[in-house]
C-alpha positions in Angstrom: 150.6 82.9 88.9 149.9 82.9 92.5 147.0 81.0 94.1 144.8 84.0 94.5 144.8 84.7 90.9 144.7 80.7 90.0 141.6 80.3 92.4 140.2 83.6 90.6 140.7 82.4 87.2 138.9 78.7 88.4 136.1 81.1 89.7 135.5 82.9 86.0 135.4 80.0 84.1 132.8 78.0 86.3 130.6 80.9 87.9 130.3 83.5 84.9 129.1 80.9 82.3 126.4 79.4 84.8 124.9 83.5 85.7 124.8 83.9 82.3 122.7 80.7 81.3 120.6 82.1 85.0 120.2 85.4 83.4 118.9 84.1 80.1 116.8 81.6 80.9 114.8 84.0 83.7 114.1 86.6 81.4 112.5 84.3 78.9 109.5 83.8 80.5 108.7 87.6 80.7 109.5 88.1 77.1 106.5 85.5 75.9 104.1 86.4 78.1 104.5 90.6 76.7 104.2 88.5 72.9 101.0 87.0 73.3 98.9 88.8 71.7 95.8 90.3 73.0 97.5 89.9 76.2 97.7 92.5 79.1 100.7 91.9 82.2 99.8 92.7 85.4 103.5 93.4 87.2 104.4 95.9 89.7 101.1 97.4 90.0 101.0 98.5 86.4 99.1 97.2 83.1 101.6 96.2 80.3 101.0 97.6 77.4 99.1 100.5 78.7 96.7 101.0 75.8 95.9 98.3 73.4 94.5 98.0 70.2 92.5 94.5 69.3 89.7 94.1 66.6 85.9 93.8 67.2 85.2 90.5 68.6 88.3 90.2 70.0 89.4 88.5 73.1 91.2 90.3 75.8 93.5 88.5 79.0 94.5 90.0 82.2 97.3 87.9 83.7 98.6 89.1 87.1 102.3 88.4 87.8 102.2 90.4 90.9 101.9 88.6 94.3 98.7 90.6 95.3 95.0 90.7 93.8 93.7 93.2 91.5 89.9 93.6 90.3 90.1 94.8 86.3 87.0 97.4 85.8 85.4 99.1 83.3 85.5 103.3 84.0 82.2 103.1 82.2 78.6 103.6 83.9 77.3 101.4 83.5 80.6 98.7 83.8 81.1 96.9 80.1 83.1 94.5 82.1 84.1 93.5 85.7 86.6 90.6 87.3 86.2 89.3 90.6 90.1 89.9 92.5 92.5 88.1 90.1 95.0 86.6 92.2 98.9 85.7 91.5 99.2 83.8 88.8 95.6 83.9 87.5 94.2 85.8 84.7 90.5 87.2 83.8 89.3 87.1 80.3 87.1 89.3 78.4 86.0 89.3 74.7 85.1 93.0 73.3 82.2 92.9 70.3 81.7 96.2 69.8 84.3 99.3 68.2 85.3 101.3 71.0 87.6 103.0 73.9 87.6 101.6 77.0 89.0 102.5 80.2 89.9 100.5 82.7 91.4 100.2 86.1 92.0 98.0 89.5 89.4 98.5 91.8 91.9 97.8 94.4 94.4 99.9 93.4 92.5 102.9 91.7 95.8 104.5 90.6 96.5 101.6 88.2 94.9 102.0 84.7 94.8 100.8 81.1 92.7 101.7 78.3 91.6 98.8 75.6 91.0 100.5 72.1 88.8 98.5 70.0 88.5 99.1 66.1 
């Protein structure tokens, strides 16, 4: 084996195993935030899930992953429920009594929208 293949071969066995623990361990974080229930992710400018579905009396978090503000608002007139901006890394909480569909979007960022369905 020459020394370009040997140096190669040293490369694979030390790099590879340490991207792959890298690659594991970063996505972890995003995969329990999306499981918590009664939980909305703000990331790239959209609402994860889009629609959700949570019982009367239930309690409802925003959390914004995204490295701008947002403002979560009721499309209703009168507003069932307003943040003031949500920054990076915060979250706004609302609880929802009554059965119901409610829309939703960023006051910011009017194009981003979400709709919480309450049964």
């Amino acid at each position: 084996m020459n020394m370009s293949r040997l140096f190669q071969h040293a490369l694979m066995r030390t790099v590879c195993p340490a991207l792959i623990a890298c690659a594991t361990v970063a996505t972890a974080p995003i995969a329990q935030a999306q499981s918590v229930p009664n939980t909305v992710v703000i990331d790239n400018f959209t609402f994860n899930p889009p629609v959700l579905h949570v019982s009367a009396g239930s309690t409802v978090t925003w959390q914004n992953h995204d490295d701008m503000p947002h403002m979560i608002v009721s499309s209703a007139t009168p507003r069932a429920f307003s943040s003031p901006p949500v920054d990076s890394g915060e979250h706004y909480t609302t609880t929802f009594a009554k059965p119901g569909t409610y829309a939703y979007f960023c006051s910011m960022h009017p194009r981003m929208t979400g709709t919480v369905i309450v049964k």
